[in-house]
C-alpha positions as YAML, in Angstrom:
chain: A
units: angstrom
residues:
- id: 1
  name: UNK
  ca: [54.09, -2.27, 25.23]
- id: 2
  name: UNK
  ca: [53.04, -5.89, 24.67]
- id: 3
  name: UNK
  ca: [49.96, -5.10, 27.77]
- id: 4
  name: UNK
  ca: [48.70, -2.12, 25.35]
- id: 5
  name: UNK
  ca: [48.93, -3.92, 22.41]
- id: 6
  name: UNK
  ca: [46.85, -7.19, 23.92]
- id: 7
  name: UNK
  ca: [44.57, -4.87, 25.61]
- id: 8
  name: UNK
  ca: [43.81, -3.09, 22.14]
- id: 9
  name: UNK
  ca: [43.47, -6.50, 20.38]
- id: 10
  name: UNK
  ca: [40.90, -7.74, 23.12]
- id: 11
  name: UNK
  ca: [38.94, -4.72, 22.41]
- id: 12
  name: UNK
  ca: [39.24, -4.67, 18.75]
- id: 13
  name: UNK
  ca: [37.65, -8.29, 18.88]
- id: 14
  name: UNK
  ca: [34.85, -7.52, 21.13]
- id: 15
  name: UNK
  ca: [34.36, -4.73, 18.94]
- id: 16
  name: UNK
  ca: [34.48, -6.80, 15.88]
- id: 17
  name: UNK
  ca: [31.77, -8.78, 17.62]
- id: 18
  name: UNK
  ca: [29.29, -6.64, 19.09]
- id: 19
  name: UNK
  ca: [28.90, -4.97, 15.66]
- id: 20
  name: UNK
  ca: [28.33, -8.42, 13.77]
- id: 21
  name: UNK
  ca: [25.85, -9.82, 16.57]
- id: 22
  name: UNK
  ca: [24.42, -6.60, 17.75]
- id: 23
  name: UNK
  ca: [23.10, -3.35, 16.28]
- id: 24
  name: UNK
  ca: [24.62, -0.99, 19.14]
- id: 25
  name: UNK
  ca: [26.91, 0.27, 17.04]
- id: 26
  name: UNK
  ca: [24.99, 1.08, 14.09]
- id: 27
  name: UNK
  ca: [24.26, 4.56, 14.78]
- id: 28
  name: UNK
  ca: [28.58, 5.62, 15.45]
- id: 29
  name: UNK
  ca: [29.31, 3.44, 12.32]
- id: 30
  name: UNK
  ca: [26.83, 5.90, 10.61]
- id: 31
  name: UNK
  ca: [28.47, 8.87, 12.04]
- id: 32
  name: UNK
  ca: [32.15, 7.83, 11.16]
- id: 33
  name: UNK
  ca: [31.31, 7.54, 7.47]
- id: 34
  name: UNK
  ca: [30.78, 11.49, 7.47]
- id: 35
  name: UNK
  ca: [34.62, 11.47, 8.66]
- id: 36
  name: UNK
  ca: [35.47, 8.48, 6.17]
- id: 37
  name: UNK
  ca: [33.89, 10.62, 3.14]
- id: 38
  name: UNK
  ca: [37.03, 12.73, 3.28]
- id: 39
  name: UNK
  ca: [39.17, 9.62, 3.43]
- id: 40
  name: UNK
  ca: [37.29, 8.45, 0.05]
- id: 41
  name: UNK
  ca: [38.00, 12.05, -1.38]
- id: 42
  name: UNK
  ca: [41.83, 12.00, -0.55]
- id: 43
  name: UNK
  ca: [41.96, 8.13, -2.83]
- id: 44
  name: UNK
  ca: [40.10, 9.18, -5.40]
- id: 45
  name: UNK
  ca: [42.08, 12.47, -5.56]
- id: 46
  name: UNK
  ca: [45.15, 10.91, -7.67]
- id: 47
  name: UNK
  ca: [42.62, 9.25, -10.02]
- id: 48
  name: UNK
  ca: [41.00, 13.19, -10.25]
- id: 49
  name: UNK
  ca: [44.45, 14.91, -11.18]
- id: 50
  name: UNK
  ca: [45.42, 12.49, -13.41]
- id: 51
  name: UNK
  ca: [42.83, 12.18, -15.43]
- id: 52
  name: UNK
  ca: [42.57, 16.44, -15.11]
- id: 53
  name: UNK
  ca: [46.18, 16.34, -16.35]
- id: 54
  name: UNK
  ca: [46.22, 14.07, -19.34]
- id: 55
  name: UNK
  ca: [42.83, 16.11, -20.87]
- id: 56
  name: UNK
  ca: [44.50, 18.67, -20.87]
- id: 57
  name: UNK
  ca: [47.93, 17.88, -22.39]
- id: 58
  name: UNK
  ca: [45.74, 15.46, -25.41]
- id: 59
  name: UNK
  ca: [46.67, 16.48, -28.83]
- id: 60
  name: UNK
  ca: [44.42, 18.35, -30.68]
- id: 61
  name: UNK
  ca: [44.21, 15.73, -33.19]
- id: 62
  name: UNK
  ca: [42.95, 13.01, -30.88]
- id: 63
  name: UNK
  ca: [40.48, 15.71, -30.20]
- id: 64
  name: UNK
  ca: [39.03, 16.66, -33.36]
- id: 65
  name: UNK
  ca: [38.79, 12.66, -34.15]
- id: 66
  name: UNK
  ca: [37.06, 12.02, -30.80]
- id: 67
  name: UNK
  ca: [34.67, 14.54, -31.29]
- id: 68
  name: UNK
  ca: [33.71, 13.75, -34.97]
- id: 69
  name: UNK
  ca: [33.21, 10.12, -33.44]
- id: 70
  name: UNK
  ca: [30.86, 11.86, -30.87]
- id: 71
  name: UNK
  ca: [28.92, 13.94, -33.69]
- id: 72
  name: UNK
  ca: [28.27, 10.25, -35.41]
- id: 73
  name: UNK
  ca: [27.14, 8.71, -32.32]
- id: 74
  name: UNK
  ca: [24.76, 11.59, -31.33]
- id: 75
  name: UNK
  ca: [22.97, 11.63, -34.90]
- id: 76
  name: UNK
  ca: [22.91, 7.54, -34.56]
- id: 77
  name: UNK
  ca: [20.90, 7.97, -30.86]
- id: 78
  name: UNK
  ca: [18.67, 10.83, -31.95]
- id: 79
  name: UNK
  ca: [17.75, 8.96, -34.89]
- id: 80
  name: UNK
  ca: [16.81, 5.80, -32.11]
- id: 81
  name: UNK
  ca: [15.27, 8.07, -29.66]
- id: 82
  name: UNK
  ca: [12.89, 9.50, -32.68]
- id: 83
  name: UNK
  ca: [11.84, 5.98, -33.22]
- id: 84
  name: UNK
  ca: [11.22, 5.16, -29.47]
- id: 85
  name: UNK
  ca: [9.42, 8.23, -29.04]
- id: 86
  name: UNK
  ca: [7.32, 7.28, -31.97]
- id: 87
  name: UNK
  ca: [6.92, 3.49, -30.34]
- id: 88
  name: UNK
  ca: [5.85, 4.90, -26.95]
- id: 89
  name: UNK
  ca: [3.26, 7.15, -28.28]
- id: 90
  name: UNK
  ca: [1.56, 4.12, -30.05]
- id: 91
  name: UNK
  ca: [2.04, 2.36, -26.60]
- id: 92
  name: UNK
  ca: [0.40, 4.88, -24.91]
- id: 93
  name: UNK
  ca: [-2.34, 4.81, -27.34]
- id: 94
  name: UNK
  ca: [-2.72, 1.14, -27.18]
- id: 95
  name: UNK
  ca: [-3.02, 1.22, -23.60]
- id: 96
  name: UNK
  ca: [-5.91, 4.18, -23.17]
- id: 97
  name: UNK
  ca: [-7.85, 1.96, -25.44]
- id: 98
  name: UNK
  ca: [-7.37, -0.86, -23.88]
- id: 99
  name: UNK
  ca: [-8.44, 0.99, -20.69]
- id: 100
  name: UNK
  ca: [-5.51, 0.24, -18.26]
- id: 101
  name: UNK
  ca: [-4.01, 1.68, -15.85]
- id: 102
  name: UNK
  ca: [-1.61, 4.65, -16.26]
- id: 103
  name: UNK
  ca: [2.44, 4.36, -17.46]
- id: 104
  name: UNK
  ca: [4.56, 4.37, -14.66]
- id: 105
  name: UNK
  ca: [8.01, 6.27, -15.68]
- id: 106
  name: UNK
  ca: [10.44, 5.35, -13.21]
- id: 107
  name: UNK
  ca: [13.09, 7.97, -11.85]
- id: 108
  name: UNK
  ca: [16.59, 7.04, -11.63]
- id: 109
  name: UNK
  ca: [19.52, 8.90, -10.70]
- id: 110
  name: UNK
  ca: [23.24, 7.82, -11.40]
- id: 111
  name: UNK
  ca: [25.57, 6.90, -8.47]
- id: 112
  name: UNK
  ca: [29.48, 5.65, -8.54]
- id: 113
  name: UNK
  ca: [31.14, 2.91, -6.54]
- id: 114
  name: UNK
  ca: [33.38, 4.24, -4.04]
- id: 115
  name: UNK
  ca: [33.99, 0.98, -2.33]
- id: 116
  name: UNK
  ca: [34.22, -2.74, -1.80]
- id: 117
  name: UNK
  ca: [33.61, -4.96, 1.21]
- id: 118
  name: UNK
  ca: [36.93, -6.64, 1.73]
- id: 119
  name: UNK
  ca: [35.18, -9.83, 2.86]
- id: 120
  name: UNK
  ca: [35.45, -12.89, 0.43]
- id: 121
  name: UNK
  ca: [32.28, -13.95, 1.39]
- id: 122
  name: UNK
  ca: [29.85, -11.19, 1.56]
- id: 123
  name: UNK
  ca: [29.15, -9.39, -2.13]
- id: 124
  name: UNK
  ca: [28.77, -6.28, -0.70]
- id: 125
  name: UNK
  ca: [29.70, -2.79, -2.42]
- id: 126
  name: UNK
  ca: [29.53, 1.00, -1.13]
- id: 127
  name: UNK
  ca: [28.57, 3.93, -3.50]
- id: 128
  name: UNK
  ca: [28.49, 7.70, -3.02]
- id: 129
  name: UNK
  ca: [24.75, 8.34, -2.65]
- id: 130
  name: UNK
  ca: [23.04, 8.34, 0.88]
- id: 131
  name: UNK
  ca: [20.21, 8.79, 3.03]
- id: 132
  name: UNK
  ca: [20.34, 12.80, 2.50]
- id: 133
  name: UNK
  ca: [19.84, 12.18, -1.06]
- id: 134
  name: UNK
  ca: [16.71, 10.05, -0.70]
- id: 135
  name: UNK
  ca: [17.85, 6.80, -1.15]
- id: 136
  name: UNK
  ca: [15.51, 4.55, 0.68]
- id: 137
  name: UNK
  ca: [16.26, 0.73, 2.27]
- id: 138
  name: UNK
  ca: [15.68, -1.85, -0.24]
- id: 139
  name: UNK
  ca: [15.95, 0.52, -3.07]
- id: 140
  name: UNK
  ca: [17.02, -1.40, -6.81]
- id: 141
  name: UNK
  ca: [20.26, -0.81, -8.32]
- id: 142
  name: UNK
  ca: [21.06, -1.20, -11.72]
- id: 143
  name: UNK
  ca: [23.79, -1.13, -14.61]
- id: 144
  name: UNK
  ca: [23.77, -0.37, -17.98]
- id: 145
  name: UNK
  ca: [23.18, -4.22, -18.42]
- id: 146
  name: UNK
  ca: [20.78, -5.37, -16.08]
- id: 147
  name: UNK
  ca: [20.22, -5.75, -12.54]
- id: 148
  name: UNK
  ca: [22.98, -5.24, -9.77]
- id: 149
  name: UNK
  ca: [21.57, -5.69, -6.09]
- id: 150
  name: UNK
  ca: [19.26, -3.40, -3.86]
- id: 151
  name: UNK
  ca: [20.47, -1.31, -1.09]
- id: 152
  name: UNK
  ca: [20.73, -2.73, 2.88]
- id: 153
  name: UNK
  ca: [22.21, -0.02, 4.57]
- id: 154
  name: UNK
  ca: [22.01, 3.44, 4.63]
- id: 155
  name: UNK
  ca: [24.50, 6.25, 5.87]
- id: 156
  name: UNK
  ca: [23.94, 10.05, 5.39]
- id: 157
  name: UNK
  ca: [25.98, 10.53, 2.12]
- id: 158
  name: UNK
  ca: [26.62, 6.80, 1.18]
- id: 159
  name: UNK
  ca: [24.61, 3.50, 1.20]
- id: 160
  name: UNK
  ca: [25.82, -0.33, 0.96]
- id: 161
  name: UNK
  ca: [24.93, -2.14, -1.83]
- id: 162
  name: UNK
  ca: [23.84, -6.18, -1.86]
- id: 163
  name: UNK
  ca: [24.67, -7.95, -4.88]
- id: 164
  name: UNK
  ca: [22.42, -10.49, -6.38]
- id: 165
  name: UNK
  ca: [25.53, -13.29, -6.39]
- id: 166
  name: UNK
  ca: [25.40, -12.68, -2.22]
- id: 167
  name: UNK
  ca: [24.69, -16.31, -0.86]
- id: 168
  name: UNK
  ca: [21.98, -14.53, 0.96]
- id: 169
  name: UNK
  ca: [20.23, -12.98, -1.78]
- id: 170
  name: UNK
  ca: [17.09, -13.86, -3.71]
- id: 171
  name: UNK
  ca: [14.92, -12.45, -6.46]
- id: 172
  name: UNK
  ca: [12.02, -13.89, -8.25]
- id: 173
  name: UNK
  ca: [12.53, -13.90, -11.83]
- id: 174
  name: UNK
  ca: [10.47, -15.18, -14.90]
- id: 175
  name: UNK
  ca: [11.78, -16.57, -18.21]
- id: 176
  name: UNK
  ca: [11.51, -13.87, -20.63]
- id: 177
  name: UNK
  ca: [10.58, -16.45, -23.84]
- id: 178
  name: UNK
  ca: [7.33, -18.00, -21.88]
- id: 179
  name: UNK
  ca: [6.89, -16.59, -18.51]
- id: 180
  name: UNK
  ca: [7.82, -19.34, -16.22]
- id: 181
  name: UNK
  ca: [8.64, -18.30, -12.81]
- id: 182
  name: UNK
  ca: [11.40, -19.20, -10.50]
- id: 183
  name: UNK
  ca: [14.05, -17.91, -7.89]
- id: 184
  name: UNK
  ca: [17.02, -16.82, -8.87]
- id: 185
  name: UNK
  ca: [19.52, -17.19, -5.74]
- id: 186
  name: UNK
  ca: [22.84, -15.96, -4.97]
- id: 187
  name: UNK
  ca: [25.91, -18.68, -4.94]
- id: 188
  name: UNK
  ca: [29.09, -16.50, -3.69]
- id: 189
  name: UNK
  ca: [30.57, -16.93, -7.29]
- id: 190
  name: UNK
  ca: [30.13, -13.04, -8.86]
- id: 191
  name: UNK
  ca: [29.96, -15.10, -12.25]
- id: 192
  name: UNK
  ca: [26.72, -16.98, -11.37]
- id: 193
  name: UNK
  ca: [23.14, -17.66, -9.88]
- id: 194
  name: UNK
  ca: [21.24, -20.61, -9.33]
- id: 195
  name: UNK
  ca: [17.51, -21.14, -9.83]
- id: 196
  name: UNK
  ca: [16.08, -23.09, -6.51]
- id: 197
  name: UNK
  ca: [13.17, -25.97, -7.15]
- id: 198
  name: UNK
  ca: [12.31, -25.69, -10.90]
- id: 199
  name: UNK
  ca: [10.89, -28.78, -11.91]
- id: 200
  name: UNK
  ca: [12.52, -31.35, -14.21]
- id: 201
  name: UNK
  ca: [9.61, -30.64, -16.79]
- id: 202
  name: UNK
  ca: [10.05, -27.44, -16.55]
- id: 203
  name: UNK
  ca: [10.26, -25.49, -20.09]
- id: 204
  name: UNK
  ca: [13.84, -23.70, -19.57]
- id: 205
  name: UNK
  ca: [16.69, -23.95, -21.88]
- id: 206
  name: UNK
  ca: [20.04, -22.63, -22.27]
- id: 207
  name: UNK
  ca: [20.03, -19.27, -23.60]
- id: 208
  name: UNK
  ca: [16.95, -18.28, -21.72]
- id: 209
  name: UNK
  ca: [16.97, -14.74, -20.97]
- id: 210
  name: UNK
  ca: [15.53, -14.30, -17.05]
- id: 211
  name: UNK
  ca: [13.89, -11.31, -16.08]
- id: 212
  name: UNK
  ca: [12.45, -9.58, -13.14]
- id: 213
  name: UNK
  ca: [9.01, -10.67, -12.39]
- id: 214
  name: UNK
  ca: [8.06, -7.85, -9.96]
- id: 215
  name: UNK
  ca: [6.25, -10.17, -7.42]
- id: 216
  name: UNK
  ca: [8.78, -9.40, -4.63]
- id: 217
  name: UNK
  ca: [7.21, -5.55, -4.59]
- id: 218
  name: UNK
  ca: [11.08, -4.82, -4.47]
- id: 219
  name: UNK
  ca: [12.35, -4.86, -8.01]
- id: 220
  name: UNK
  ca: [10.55, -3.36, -10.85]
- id: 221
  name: UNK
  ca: [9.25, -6.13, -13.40]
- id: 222
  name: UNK
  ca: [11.05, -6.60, -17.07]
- id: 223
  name: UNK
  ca: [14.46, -5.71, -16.34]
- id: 224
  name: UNK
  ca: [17.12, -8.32, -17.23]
- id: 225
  name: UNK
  ca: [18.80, -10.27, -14.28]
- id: 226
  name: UNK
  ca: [20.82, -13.32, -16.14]
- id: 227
  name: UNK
  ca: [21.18, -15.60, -18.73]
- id: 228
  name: UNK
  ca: [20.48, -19.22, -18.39]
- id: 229
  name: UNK
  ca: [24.05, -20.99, -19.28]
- id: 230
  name: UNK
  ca: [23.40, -24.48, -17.70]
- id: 231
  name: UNK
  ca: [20.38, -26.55, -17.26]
- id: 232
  name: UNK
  ca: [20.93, -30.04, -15.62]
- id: 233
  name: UNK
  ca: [18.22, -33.21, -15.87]
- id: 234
  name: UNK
  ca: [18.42, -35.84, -13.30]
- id: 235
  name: UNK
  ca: [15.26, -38.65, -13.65]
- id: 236
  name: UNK
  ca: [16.30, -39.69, -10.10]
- id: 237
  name: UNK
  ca: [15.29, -36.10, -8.74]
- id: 238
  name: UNK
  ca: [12.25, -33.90, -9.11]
- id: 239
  name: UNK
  ca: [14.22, -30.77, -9.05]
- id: 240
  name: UNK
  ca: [16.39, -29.80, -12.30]
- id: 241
  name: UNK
  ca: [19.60, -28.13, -11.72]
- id: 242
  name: UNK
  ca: [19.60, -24.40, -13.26]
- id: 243
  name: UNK
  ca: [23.14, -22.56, -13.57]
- id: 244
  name: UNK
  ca: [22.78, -18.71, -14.79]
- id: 245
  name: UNK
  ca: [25.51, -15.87, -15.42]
- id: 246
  name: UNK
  ca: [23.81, -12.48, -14.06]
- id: 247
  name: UNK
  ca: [23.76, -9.70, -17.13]
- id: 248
  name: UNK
  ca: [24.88, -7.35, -14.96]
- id: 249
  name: UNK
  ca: [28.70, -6.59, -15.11]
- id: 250
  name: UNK
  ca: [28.89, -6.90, -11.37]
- id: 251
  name: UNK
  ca: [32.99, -6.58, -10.43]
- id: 252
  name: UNK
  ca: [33.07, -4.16, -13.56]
- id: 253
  name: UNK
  ca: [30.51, -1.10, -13.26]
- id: 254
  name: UNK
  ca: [32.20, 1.80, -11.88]
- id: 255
  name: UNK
  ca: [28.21, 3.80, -12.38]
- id: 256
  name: UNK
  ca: [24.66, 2.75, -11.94]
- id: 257
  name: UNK
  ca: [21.42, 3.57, -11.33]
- id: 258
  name: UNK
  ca: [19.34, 3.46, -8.14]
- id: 259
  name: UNK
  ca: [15.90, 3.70, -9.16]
- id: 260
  name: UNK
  ca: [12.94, 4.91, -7.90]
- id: 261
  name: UNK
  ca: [9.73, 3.17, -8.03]
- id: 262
  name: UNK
  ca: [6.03, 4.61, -7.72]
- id: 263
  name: UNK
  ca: [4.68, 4.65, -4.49]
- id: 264
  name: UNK
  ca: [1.26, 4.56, -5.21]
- id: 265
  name: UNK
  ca: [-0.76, 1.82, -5.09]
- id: 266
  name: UNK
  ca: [-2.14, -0.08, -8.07]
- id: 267
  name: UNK
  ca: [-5.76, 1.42, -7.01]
- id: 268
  name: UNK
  ca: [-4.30, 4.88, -7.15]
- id: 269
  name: UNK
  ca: [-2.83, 4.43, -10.29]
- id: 270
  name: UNK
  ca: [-5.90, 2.92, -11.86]
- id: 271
  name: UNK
  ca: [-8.20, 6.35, -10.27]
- id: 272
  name: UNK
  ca: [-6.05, 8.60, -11.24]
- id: 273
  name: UNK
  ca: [-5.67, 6.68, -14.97]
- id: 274
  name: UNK
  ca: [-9.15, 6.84, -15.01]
- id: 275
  name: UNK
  ca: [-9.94, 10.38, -14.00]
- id: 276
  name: UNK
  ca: [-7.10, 11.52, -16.72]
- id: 277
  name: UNK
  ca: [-8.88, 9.98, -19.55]
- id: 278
  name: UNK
  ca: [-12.47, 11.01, -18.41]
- id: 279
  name: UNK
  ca: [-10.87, 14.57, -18.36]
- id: 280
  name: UNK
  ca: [-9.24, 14.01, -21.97]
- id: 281
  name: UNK
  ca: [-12.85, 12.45, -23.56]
- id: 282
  name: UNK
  ca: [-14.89, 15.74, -21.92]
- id: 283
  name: UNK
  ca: [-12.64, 18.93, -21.87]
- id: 284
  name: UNK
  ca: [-15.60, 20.67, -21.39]
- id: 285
  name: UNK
  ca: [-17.77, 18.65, -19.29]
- id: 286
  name: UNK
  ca: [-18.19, 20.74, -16.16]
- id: 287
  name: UNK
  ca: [-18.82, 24.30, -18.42]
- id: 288
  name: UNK
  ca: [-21.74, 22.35, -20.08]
- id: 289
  name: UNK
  ca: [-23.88, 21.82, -17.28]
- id: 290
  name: UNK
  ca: [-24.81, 24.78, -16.05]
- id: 291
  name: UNK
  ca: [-25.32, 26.53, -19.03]
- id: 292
  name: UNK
  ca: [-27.69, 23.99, -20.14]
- id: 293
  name: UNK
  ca: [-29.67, 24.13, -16.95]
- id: 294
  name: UNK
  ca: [-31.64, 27.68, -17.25]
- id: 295
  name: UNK
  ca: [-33.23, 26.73, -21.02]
- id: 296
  name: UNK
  ca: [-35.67, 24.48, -20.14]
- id: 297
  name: UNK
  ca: [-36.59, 26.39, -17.43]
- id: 298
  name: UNK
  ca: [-37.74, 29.73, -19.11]
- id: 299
  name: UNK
  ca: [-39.41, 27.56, -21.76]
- id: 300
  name: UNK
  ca: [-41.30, 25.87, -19.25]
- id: 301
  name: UNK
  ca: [-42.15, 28.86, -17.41]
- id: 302
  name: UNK
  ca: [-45.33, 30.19, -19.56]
- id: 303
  name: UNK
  ca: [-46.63, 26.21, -19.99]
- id: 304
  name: UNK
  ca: [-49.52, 25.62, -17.60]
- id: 305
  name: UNK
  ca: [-48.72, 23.02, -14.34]
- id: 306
  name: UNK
  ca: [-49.50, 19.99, -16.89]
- id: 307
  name: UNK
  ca: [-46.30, 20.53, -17.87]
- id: 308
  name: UNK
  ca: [-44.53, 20.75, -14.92]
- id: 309
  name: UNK
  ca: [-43.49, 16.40, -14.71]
- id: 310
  name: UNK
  ca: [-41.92, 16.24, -17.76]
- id: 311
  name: UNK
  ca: [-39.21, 19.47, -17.93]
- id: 312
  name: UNK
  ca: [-36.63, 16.97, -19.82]
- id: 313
  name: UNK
  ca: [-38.60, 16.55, -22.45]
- id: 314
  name: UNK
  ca: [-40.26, 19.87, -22.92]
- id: 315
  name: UNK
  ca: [-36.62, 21.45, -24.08]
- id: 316
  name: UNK
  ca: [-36.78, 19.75, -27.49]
- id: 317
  name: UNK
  ca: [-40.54, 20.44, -27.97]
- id: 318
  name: UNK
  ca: [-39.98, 24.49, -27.63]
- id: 319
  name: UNK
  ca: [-38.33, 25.27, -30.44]
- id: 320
  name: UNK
  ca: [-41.52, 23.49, -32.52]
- id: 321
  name: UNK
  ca: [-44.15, 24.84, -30.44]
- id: 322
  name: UNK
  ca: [-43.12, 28.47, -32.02]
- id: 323
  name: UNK
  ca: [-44.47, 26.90, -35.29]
- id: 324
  name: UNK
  ca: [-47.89, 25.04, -35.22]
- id: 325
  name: UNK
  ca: [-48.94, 26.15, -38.42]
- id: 326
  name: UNK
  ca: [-45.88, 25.90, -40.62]
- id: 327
  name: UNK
  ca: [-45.28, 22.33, -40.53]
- id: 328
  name: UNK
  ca: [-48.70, 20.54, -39.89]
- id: 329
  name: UNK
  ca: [-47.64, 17.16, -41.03]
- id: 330
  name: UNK
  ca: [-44.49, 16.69, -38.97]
- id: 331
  name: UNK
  ca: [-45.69, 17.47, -35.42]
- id: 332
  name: UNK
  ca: [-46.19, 13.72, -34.67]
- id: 333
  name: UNK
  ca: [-43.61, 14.11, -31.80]
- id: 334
  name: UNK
  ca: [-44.70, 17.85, -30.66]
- id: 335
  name: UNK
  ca: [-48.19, 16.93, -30.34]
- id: 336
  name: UNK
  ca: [-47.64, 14.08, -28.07]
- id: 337
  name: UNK
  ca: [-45.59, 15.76, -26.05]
- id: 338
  name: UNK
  ca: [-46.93, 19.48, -25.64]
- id: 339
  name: UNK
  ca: [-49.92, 18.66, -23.56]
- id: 340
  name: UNK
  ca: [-51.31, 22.42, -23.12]
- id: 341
  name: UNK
  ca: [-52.46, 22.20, -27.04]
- id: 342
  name: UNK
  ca: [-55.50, 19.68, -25.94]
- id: 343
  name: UNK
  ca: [-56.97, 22.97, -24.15]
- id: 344
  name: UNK
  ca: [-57.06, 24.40, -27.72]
- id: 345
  name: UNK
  ca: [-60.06, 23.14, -30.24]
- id: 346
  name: UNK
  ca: [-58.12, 24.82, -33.36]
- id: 347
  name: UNK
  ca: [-54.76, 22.84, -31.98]
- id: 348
  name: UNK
  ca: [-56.63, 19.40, -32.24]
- id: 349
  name: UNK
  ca: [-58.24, 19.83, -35.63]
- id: 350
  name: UNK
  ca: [-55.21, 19.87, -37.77]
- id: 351
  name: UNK
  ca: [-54.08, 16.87, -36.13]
- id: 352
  name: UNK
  ca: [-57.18, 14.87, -36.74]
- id: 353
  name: UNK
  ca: [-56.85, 16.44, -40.62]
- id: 354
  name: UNK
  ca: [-53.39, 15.18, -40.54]
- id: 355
  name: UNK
  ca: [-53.65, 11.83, -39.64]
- id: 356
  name: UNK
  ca: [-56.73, 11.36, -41.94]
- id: 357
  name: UNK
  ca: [-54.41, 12.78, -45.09]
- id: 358
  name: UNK
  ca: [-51.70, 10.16, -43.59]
...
C-alpha cells in the first residue's frame, strides 16, 4: 500500500510538472474538460433546484410588488434608450460630415463564471463559453463596470479567463480627463493596479478615471479599467508612484461579456465608409448614365462633321437650334457654339443686326 501510494505521488508530481513546463499535455487537458462539464453541471445543480424551488413557493404579494418595481424600471430605461437613440443619430450625423470612417458596433455575448483557479497567485477564472462558440485567444472580457481580463486558453465549451490584477498582466490605458497614456499593470492584490514609469510631472491626480487606450490592438478603446486612488511624488526619483482600484468588480461578477471586435482593418473600414456615403449622396447615380448617353447622339447625328469634336457641348445647344427666329437677341451662346449656321448667309445676318441693336 505505501509502494502504490509513493508511486502515484511520484507521478502526480511529474505530472504536475510536465504540464507547467511543457505543453504536451495541453491537448488531454482540453479533452478532460468535455468530461469535467458534467462535473460543473452536478455543483451547480443544488444552486438550480433551489433557486427553481423558492420561485415557485414566493407569495403572490412579493410578486405583484416585484413586478410593479419592474414596470417602473422598464419605463425609466425606455425613456434613456429614446434619448441615446436620439444622441447616436446626431453622432452618426456628426461623423458623415466630418467624413470619417464608419461606426464600429461591437458584438458581445454574455457568459457566467463557472470556476476559479485555486492558486493564490495566479488571477485566473473559468467561464462556460468555449472554442465551439467562437470565442477566440485574447478575446476582451468585460462586466457591467468595466474591464475584467482577456481570454488565454481555450477548451471546446469553456475558456480561462486572465484578470487584469494577474502580476503578469498589462494594458495600456489613458487618463480619461486629458489623455495621458500609461500602463496599467497587474500587482496580485484583486483590489489594485499599478501604473509603471509615469513621470513625476506627469498630470494625474486622484480620482482620475483610466480608460482603455486601444493601442494594444487587444482591447477596444474607451472602456473603463480603474480609478486612480493613490498618486505618490518622490523629488529623489523620476518615476511617480501610481496606485489604482480596477472598476471592474473582479471577485464579484457572476456574468460578463466577451466581446467581439471588428476584424477589418482601418483601410477597410474607411472604403467601405466611403463607398456607403457615395451610395447615400447618388441613389441614382448608375441609372443616370446611360440614359443620358443616346441624347446627344441623335442630336448630333443630322449636324455636318464640324460638329463632330465638340458632342458635350452640342446637347445644350439643340434644344435652341429648333428656334433661330424666335429669340434673335439671346442666341449669344447658340451662335458660338452651333458652327453649321456660318454655312447659312440668312443665319449670319441677324447676328450682325443683333449685335449692332446691342
Amino acid at each position: 500500500m505505501g509502494v502504490r501510494f509513493l508511486v502515484l505521488a511520484v507521478l502526480s508530481v511529474a505530472l504536475m510538472v510536465v504540464d507547467a513546463r511543457f505543453e504536451v499535455l495541453k491537448p488531454a487537458r482540453s479533452q478532460m474538460s468535455l468530461v469535467l462539464m458534467d462535473a460543473y453541471w452536478i455543483t451547480d445543480l443544488p444552486e438550480r433546484l433551489w433557486q427553481g424551488v423558492s420561485s415557485q413557493f414566493g407569495s403572490r404579494t412579493e410578486l405583484v410588488a416585484e413586478n410593479e418595481k419592474l414596470k417602473t424600471e422598464n419605463l425609466l430605461l425606455q425613456g434613456r434608450m429614446q434619448k441615446l437613440a436620439a444622441l447616436t443619430e446626431q453622432n452618426v450625423r456628426l461623423r458623415e460630415l466630418l467624413n470619417s470612417s464608419a461606426l464600429v458596433n461591437e458584438k458581445v455575448e454574455v457568459a457566467e463564471l463557472i470556476g476559479v483557479d485555486p492558486n493564490p497567485f495566479t488571477h485566473r477564472i473559468i467561464i462556460n463559453k468555449g472554442e465551439r462558440d467562437g470565442v477566440v485567444l485574447g478575446q476582451p472580457v468585460l462586466d457591467a463596470r468595466g474591464l475584467m481580463g482577456q481570454v488565454v486558453e481555450l477548451m471546446p465549451y469553456t475558456s480561462r479567463v486572465l484578470l487584469l490584477t494577474d502580476t503578469t498582466h498589462s494594458i495600456p490605458v489613458q487618463v480619461n480627463r486629458n489623455g495621458l497614456r500609461a500602463i496599467a499593470s497587474g500587482t496580485g492584490n484583486p483590489e489594485r493596479l499599478e501604473l509603471r514609469h509615469v513621470a513625476d510631472t506627469a498630470d494625474i491626480k486622484e480620482g482620475d478615471l483610466l480608460v482603455s487606450s486601444g493601442l494594444g490592438q487587444r482591447f477596444p478603446a474607451g472602456y473603463p479599467v480603474a480609478t486612480v486612488k493613490e498618486v505618490i511624488h518622490d523629488s529623489g526619483q523620476p518615476f511617480a508612484i501610481v496606485r489604482a482600484v480596477p472598476t471592474a468588480a473582479l471577485n464579484r461578477s457572476r456574468y460578463m461579456l466577451l466581446v467581439f471586435s471588428d476584424s477589418r482593418t482601418p483601410e477597410e473600414r474607411a472604403n467601405e465608409a466611403a463607398q456607403a456615403q457615395d451610395a447615400d449622396q447618388h441613389p441614382g447615380g448608375a441609372a443616370i448614365v446611360p440614359a443620358t448617353v443616346p441624347k446627344p447622339a441623335a442630336a448630333v447625328a443630322p449636324v455636318p462633321a464640324t460638329a463632330t469634336p465638340a458632342p458635350a457641348t452640342a446637347s445644350p445647344a439643340t434644344p435652341a437650334a429648333a428656334k433661330p427666329a424666335s429669340k434673335p437677341s439671346t442666341p449669344a451662346k447658340p451662335a458660338a457654339v452651333v458652327k453649321p449656321a456660318a454655312a447659312k448667309p440668312r443665319a449670319t445676318a441677324p447676328e450682325a443686326t443683333t449685335q449692332g441693336r446691342e
